[in-house]
PDB file with one MODEL, atoms N, CA, C and O in Angstrom:
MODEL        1
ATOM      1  N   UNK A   1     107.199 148.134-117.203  1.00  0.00           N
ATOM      2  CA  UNK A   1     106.969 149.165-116.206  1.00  0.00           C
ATOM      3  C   UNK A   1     108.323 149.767-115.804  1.00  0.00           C
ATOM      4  O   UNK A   1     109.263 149.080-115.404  1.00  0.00           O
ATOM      5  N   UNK A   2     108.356 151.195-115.948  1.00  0.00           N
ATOM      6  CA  UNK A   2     109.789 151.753-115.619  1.00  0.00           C
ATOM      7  C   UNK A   2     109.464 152.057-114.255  1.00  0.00           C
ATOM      8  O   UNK A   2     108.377 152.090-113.677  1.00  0.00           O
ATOM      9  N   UNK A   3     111.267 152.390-113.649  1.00  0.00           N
ATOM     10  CA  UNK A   3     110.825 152.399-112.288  1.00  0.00           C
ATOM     11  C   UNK A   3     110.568 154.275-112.066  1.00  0.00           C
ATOM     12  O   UNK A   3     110.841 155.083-112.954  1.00  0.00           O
ATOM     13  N   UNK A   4     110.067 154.612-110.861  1.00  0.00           N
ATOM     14  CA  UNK A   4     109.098 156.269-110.630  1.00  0.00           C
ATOM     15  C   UNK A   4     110.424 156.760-109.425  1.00  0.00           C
ATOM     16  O   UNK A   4     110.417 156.547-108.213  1.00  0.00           O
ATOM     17  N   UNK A   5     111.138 157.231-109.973  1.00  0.00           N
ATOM     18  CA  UNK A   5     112.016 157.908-108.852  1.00  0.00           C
ATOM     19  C   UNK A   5     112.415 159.460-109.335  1.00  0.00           C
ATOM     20  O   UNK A   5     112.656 159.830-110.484  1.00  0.00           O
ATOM     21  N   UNK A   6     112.413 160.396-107.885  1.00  0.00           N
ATOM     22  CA  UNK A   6     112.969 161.462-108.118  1.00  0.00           C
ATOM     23  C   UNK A   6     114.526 162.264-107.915  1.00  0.00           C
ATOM     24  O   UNK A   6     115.190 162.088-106.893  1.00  0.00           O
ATOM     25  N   UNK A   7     114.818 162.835-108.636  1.00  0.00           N
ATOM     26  CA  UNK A   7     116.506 163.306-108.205  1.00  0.00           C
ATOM     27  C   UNK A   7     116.348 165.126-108.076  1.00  0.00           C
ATOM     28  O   UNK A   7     116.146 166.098-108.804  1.00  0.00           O
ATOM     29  N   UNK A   8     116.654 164.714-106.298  1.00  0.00           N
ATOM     30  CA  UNK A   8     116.668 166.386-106.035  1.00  0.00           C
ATOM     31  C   UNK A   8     118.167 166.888-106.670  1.00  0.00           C
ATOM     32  O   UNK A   8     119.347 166.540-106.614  1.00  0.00           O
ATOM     33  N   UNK A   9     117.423 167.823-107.242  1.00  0.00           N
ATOM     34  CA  UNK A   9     118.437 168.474-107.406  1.00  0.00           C
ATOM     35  C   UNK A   9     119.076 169.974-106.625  1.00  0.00           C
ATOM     36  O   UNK A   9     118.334 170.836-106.154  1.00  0.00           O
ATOM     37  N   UNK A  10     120.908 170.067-106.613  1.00  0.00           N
ATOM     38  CA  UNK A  10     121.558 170.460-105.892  1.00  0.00           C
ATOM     39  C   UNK A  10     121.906 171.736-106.873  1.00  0.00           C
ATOM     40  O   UNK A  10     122.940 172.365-106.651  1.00  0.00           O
ATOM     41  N   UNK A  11     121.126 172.079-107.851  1.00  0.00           N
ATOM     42  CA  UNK A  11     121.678 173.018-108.755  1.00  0.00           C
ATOM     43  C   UNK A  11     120.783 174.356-108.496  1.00  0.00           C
ATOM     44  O   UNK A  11     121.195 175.408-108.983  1.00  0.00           O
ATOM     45  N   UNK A  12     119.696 174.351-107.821  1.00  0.00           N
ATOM     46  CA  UNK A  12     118.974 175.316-107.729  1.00  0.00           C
ATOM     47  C   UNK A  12     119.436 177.045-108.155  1.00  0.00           C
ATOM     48  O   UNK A  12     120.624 177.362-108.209  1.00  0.00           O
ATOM     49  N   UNK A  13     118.690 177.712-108.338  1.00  0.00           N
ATOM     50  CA  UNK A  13     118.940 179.762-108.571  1.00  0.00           C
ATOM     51  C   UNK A  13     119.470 180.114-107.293  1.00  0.00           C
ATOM     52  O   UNK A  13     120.279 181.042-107.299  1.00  0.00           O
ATOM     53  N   UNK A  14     119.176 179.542-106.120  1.00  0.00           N
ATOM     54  CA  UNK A  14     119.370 180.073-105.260  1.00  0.00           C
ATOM     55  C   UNK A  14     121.703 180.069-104.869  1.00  0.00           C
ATOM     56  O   UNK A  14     122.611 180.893-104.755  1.00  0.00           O
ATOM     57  N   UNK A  15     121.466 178.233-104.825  1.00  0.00           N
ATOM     58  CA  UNK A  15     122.877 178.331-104.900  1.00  0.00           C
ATOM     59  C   UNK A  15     123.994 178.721-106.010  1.00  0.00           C
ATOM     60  O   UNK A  15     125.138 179.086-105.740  1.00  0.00           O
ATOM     61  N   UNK A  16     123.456 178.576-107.291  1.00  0.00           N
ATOM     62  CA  UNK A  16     124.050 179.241-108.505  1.00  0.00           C
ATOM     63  C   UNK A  16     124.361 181.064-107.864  1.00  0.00           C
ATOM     64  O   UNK A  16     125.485 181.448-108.185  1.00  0.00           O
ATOM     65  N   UNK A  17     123.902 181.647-107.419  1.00  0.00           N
ATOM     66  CA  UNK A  17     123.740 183.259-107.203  1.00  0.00           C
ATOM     67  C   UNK A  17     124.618 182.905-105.690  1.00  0.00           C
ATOM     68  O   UNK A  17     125.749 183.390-105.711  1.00  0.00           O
ATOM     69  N   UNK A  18     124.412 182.446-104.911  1.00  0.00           N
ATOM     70  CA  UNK A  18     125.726 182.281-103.983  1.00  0.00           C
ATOM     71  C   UNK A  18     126.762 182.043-104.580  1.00  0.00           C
ATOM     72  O   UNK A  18     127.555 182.983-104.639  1.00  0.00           O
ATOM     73  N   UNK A  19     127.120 180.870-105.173  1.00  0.00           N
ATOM     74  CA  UNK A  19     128.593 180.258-106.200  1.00  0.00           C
ATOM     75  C   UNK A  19     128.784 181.947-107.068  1.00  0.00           C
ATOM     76  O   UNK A  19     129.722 182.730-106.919  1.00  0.00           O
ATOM     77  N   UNK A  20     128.174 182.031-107.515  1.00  0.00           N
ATOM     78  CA  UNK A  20     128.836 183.677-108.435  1.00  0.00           C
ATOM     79  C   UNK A  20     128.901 184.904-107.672  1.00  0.00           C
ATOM     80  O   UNK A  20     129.608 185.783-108.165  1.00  0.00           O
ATOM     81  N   UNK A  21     128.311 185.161-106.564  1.00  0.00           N
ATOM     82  CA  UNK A  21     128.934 185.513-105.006  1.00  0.00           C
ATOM     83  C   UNK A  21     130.189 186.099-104.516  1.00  0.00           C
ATOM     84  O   UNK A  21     130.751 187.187-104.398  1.00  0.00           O
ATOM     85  N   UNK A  22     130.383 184.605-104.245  1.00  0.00           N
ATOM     86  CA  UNK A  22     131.796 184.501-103.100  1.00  0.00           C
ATOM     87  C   UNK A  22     132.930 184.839-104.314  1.00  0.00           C
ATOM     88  O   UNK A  22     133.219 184.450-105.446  1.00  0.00           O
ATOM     89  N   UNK A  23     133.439 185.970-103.158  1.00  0.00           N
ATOM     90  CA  UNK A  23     135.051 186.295-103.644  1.00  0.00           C
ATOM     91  C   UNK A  23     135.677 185.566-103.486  1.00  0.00           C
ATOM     92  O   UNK A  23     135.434 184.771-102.578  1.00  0.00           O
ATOM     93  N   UNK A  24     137.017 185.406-104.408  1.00  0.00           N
ATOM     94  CA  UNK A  24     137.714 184.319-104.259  1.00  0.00           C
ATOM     95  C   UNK A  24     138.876 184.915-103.446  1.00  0.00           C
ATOM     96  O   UNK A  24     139.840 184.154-103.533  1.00  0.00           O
ATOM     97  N   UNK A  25     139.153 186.027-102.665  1.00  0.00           N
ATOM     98  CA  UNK A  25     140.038 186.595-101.660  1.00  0.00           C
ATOM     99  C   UNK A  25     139.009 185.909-100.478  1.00  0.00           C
ATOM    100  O   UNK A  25     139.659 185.237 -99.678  1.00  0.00           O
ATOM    101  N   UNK A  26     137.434 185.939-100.180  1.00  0.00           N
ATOM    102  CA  UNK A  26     136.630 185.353 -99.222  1.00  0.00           C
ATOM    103  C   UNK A  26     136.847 183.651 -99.072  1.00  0.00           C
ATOM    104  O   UNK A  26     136.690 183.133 -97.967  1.00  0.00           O
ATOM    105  N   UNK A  27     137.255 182.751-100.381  1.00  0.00           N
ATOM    106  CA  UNK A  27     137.286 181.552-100.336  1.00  0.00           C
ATOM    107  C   UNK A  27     138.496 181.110 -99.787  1.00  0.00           C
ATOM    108  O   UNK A  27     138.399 180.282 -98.882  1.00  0.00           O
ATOM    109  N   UNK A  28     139.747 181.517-100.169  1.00  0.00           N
ATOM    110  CA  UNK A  28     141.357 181.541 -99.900  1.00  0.00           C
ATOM    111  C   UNK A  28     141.594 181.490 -98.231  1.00  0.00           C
ATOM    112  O   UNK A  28     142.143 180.786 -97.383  1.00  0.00           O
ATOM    113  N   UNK A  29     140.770 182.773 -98.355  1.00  0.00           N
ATOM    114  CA  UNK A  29     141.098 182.944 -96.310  1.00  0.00           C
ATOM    115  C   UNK A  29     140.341 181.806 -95.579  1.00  0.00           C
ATOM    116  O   UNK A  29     140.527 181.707 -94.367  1.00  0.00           O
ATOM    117  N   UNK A  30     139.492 180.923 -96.211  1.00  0.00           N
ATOM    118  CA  UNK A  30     138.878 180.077 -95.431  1.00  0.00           C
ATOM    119  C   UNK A  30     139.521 179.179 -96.047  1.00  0.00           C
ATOM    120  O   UNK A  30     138.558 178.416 -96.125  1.00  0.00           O
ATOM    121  N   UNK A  31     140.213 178.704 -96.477  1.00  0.00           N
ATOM    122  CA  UNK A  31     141.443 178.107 -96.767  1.00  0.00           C
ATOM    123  C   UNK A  31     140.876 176.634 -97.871  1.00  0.00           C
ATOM    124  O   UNK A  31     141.084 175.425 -97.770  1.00  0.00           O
ATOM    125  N   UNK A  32     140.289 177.264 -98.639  1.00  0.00           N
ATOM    126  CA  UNK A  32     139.137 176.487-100.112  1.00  0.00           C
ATOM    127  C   UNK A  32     140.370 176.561-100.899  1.00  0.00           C
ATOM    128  O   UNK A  32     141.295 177.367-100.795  1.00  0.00           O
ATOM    129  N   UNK A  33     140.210 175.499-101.770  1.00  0.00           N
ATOM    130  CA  UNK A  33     140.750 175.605-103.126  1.00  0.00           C
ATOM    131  C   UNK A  33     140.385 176.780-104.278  1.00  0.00           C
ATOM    132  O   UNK A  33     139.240 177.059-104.634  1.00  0.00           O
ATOM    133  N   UNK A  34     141.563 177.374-104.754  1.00  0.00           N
ATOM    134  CA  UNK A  34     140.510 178.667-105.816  1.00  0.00           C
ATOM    135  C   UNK A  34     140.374 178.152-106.777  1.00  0.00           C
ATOM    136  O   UNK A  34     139.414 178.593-107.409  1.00  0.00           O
ATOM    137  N   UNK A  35     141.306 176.773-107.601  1.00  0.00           N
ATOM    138  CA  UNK A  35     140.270 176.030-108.476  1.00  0.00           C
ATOM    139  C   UNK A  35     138.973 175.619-108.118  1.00  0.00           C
ATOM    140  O   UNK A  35     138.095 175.873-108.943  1.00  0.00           O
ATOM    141  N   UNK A  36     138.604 174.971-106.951  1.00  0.00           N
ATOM    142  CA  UNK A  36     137.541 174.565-106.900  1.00  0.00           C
ATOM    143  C   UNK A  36     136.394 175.341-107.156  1.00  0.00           C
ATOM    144  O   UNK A  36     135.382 174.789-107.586  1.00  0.00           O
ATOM    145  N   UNK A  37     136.435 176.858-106.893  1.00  0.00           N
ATOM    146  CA  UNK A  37     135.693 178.317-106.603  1.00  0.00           C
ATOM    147  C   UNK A  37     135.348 178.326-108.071  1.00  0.00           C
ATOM    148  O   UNK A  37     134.263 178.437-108.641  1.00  0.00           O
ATOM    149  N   UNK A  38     137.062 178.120-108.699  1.00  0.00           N
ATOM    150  CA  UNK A  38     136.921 178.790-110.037  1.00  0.00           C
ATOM    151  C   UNK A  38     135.484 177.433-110.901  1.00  0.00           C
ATOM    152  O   UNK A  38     134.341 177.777-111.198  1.00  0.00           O
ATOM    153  N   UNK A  39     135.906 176.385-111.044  1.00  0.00           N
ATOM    154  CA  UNK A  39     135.071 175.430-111.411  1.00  0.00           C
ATOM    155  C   UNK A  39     133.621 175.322-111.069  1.00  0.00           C
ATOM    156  O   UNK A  39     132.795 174.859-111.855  1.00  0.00           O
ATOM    157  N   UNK A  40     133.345 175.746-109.920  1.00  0.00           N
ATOM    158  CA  UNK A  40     131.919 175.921-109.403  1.00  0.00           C
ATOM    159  C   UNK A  40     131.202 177.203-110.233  1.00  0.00           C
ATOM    160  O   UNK A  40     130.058 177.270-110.684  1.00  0.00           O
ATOM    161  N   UNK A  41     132.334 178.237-110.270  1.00  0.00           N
ATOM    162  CA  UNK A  41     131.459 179.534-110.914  1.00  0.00           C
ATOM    163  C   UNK A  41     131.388 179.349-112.158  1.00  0.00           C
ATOM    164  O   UNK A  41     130.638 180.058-112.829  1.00  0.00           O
ATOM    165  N   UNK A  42     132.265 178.213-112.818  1.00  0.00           N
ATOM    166  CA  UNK A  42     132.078 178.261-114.080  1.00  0.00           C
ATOM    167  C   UNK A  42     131.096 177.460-114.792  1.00  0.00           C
ATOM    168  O   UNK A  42     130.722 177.800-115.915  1.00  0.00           O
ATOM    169  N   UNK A  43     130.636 176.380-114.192  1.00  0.00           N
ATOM    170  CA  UNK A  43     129.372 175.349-113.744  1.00  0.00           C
ATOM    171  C   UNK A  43     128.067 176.564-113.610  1.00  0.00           C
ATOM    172  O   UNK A  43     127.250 176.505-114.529  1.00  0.00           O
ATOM    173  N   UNK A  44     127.843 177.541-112.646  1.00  0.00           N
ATOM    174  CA  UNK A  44     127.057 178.192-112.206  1.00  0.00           C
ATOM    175  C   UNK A  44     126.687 179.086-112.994  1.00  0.00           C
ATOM    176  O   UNK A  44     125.984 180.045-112.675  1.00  0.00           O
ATOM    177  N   UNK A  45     127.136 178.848-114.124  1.00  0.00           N
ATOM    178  CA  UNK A  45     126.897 180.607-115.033  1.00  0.00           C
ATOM    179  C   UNK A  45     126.666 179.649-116.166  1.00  0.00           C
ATOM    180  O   UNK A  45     126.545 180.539-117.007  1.00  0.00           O
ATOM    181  N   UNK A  46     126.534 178.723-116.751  1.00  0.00           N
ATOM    182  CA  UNK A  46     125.884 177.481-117.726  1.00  0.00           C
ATOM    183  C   UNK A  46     124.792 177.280-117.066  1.00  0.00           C
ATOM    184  O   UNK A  46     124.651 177.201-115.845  1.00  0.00           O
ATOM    185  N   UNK A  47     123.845 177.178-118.076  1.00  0.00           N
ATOM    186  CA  UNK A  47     122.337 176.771-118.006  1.00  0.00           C
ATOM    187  C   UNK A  47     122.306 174.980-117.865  1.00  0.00           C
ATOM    188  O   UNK A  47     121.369 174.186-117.950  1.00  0.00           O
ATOM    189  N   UNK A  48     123.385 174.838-117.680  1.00  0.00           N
ATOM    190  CA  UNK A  48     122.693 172.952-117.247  1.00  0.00           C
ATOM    191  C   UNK A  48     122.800 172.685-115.566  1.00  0.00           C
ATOM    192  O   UNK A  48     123.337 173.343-114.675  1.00  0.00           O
ATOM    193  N   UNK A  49     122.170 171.636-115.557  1.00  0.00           N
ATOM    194  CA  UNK A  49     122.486 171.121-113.959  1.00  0.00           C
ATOM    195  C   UNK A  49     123.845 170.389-114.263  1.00  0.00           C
ATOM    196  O   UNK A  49     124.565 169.876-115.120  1.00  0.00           O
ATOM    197  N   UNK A  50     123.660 170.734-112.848  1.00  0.00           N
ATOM    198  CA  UNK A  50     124.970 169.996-112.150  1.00  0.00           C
ATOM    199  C   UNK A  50     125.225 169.765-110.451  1.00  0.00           C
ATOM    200  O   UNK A  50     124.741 170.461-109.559  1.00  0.00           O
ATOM    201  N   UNK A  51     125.811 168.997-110.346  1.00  0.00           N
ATOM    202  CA  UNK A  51     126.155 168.658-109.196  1.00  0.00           C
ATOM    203  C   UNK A  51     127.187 168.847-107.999  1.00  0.00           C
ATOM    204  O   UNK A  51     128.289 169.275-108.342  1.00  0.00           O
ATOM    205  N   UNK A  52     126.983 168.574-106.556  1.00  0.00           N
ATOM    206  CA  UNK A  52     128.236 169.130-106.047  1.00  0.00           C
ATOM    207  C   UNK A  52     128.633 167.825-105.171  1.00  0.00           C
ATOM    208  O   UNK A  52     127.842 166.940-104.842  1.00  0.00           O
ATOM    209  N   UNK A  53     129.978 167.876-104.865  1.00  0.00           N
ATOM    210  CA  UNK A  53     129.998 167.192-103.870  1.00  0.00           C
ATOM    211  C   UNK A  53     129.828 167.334-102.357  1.00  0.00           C
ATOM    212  O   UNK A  53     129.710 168.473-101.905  1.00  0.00           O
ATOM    213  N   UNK A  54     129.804 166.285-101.538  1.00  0.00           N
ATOM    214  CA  UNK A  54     129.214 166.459 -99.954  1.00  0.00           C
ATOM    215  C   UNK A  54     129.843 167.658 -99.760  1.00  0.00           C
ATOM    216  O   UNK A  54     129.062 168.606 -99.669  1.00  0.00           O
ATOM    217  N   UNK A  55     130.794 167.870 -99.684  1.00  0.00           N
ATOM    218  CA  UNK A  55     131.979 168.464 -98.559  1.00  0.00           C
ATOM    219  C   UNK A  55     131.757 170.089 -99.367  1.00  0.00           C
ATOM    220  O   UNK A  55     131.634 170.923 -98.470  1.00  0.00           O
ATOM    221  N   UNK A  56     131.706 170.504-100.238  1.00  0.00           N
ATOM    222  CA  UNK A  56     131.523 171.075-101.317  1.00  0.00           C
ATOM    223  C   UNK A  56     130.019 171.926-100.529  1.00  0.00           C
ATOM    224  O   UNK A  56     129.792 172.980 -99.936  1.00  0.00           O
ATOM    225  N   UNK A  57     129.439 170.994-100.870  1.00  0.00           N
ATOM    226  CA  UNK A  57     127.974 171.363-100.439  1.00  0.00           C
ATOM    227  C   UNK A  57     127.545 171.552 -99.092  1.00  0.00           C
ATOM    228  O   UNK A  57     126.432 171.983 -98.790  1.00  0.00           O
ATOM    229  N   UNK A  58     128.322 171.267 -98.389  1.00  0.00           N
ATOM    230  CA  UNK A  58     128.561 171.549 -97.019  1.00  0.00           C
ATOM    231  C   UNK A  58     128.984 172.755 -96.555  1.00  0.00           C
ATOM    232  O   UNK A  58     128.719 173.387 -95.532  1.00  0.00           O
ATOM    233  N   UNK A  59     129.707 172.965 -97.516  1.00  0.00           N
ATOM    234  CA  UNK A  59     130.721 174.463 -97.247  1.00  0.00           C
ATOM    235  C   UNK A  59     129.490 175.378 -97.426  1.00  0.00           C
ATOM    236  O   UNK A  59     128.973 175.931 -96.455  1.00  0.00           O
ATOM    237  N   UNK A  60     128.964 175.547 -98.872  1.00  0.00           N
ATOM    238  CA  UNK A  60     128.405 176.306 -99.258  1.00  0.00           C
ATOM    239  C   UNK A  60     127.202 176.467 -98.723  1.00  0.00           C
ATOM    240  O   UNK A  60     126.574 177.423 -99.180  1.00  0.00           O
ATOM    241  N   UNK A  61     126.550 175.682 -97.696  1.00  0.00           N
ATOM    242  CA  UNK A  61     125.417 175.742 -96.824  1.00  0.00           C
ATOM    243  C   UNK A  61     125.605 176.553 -95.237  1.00  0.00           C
ATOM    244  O   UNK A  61     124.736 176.969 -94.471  1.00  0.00           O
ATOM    245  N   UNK A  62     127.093 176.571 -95.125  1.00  0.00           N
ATOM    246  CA  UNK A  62     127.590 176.992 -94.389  1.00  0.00           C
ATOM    247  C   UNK A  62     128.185 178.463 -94.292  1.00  0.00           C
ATOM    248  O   UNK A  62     128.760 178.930 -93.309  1.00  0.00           O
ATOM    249  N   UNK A  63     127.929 179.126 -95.544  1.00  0.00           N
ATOM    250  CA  UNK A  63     129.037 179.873 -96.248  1.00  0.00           C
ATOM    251  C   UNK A  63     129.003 181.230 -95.594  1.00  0.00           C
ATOM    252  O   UNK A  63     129.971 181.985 -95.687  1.00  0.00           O
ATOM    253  N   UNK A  64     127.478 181.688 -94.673  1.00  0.00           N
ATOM    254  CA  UNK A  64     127.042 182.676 -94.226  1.00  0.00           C
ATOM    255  C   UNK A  64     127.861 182.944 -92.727  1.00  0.00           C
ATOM    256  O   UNK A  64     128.260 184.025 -92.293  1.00  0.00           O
ATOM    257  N   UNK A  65     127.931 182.038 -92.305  1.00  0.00           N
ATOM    258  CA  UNK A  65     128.445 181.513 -90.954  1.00  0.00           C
ATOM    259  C   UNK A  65     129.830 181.786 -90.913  1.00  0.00           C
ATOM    260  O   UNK A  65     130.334 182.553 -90.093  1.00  0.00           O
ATOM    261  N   UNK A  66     130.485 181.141 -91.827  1.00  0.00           N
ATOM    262  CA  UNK A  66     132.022 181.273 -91.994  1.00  0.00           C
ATOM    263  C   UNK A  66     132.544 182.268 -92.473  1.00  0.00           C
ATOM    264  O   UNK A  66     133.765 182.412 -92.422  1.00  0.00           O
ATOM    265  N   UNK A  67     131.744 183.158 -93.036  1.00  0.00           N
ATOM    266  CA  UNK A  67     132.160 184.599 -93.641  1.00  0.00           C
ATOM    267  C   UNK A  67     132.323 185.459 -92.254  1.00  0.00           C
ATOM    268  O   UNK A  67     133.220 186.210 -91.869  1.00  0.00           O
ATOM    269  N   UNK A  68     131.279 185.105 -91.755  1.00  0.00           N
ATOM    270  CA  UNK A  68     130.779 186.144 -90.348  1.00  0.00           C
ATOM    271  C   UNK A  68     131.695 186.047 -89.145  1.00  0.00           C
ATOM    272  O   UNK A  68     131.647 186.851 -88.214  1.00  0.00           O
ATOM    273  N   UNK A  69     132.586 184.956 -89.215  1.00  0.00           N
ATOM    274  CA  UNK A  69     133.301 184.287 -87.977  1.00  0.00           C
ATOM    275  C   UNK A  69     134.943 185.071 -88.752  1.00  0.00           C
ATOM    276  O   UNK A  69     135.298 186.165 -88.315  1.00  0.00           O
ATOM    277  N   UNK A  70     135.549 184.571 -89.556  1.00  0.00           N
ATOM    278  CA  UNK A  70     136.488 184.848 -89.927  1.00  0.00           C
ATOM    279  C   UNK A  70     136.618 186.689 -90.162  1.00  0.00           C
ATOM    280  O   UNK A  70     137.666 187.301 -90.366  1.00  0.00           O
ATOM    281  N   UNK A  71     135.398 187.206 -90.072  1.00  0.00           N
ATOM    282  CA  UNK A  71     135.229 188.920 -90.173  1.00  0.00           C
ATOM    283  C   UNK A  71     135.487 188.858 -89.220  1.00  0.00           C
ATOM    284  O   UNK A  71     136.664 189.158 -89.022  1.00  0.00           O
ATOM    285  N   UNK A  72     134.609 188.423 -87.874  1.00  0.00           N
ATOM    286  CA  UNK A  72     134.447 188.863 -86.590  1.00  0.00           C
ATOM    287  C   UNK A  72     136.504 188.805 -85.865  1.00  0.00           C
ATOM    288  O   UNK A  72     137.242 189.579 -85.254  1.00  0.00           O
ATOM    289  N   UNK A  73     136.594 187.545 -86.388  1.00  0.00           N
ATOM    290  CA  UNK A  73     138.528 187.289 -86.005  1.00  0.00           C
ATOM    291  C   UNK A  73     139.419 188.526 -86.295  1.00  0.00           C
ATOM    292  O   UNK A  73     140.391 188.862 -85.618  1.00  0.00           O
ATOM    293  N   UNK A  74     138.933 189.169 -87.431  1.00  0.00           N
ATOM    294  CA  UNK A  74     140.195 189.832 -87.897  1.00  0.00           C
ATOM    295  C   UNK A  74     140.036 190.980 -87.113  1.00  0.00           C
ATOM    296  O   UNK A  74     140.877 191.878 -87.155  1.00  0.00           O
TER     297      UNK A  74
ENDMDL
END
């Protein structure tokens, strides 16, 4: 008997089309790595899954918020 488990996955259309998105002049000013940007978009435009990390995935759940705040500053 194998064991019955599921793995959500963090790769969805939705966040792939955010990740190919964000400018990387928008990532810089929020003070992101532009490798990291660059590696995510390059992940995001390949047809396999993949994964992100917490902090990573945090950002990018966030990403609407932090665009809007750092506009509103300047």
């Amino acid at each position: 008997m194998s064991p019955v488990y599921e793995i959500e996955r963090q790769d969805n259309m939705e966040i792939r089309q955010l990740i190919l998105d964000i400018s990387y002049v928008e990532w810089k000013k929020l003070g992101f790595s532009k490798g990291t940007l660059h590696d995510l978009k390059r992940r995001a435009r390949v047809d396999k899954p993949f994964s992100l990390n917490k902090h990573v995935q945090e950002r990018l759940n966030q990403w609407e918020q932090l665009v809007r705040k750092v506009d509103t500053d300047e």
